[in-house]
C-alpha positions, -999 to +999 in steps of 0.1 A: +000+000+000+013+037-012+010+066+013+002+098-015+009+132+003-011+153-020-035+184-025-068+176-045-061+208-066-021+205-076-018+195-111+015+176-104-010+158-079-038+151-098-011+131-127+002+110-101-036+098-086-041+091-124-011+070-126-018+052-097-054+047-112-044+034-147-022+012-127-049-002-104-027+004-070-042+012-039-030+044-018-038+056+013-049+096+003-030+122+024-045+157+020-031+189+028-039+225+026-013+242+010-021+283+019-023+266+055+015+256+056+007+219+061+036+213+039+059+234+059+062+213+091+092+199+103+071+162+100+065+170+061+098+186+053+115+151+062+098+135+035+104+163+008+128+192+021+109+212-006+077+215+013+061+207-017+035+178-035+029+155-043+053+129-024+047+087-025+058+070+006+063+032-003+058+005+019+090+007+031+091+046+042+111+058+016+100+089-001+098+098-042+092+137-049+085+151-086+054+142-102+072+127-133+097+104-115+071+089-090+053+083-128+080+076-143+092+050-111+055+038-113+066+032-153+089+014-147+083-009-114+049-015-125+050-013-161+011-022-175-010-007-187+019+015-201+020+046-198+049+053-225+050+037-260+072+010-267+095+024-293+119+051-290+109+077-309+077+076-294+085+078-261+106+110-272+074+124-283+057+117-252+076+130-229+082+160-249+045+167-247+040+159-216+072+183-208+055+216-224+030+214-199+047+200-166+082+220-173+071+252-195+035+259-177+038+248-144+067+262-128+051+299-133+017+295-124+020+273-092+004+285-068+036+300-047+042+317-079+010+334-079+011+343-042+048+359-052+032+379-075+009+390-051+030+398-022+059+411-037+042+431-069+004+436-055-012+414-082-048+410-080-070+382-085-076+396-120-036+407-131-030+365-112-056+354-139-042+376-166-004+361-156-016+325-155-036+326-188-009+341-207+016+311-201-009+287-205-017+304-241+015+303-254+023+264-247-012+256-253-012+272-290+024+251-298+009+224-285-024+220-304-003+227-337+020+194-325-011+174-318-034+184-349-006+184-377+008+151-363-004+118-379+011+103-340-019+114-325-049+096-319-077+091-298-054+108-271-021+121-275-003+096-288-020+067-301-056+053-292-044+053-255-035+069-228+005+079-220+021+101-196+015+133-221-021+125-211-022+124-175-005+160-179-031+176-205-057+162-183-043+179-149-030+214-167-070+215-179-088+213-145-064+240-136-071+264-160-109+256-154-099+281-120-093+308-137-120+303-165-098+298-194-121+279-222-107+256-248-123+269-274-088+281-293-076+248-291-100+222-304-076+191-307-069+196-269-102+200-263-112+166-279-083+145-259-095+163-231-133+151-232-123+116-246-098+114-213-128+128-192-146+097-199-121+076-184-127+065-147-092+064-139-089+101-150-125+111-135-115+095-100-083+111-098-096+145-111-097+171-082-134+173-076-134+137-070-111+137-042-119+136-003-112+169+006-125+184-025-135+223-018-150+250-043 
């Protein structure tokens, strides 16, 4: 049984709870509130000296940190269904996908990003929103010309299922659903999107389905 230190709403959380979904492992849920400082105690910083989430404590008490190593770990120790293709140059193009969203949008719109911006440059809830769409925009327009001019995508991403580019389309999209960004511009992500939404691996580990699920 996995231990999954998480918050319902992180992105980098939700991939993980997918992974572990498509995977069919059991974990025991561990929620915390991030604006509370719950990931700022002494207890949480042993198991990830970044304070941050998600973390996946194995049986054994050992701790993995980074949403796309404990995948990528998961990948590898428990490798079906896959979640990368089985050639190379396919697994190059999923992780390069799945790369313009975790390494390109992420790290700026996080939410200690956005409180940055807020307590160092008085950002408001609308100049936050105005920040966070912007670099969403601009790897969501490169990335809807790489999925709809590329005969490599399928039902979802890559193929007719699921890979690890997937479980980080999925996640970015319920974040931007905060701050009301529609998918309208992009129609290919859009349809991977509602196909994936379908999916009760990705529905249960989407944040609304989670335990300590708030507004």
């Amino acid at each position: 049984m996995f231990r999954l230190h998480n918050f319902f709403r992180s992105s980098a959380s939700t991939r993980v709870r997918i992974a572990l979904n498509i995977k069919g492992l059991d974990y025991d849920y561990r929620g915390y509130v991030l604006r509370d400082g719950e990931t700022r105690t002494p207890a949480y910083l042993s198991r990830n000296p970044q304070g941050l989430v998600p973390v996946l404590e194995l049986d054994d008490g050992r701790h993995l940190t980074q949403s796309l190593a404990i995948i990528e770990w998961l990948e590898e120790t428990h490798p079906e269904p896959a979640l990368l293709p089985s050639d190379p140059l396919g697994r190059a193009r999923v992780r390069a996908l799945a790369q313009m969203i975790a390494c390109e949008i992420h790290p700026v719109n996080n939410l200690r990003v956005l409180l940055r911006l807020k307590d160092q440059f008085g950002a408001d809830d609308e100049a936050q929103r105005a920040w966070f769409t912007h670099w969403v925009s601009i790897t969501f327009d490169a990335l809807e010309s790489c999925l709809s001019n590329s005969p490599e995508t399928g039902r979802y991403c890559h193929g007719d299922a699921p890979t690890l580019a997937d479980l980080c389309l999925y996640a970015q999209v319920w974040n931007n659903r905060r701050f009301l960004i529609p998918l309208d511009a992009w129609p290919t992500i859009s349809r991977v999107f509602e196909r994936l939404d379908t999916l009760p691996a990705f529905r249960d580990g989407a944040p609304p389905s989670q335990p300590d699920a708030q507004p």
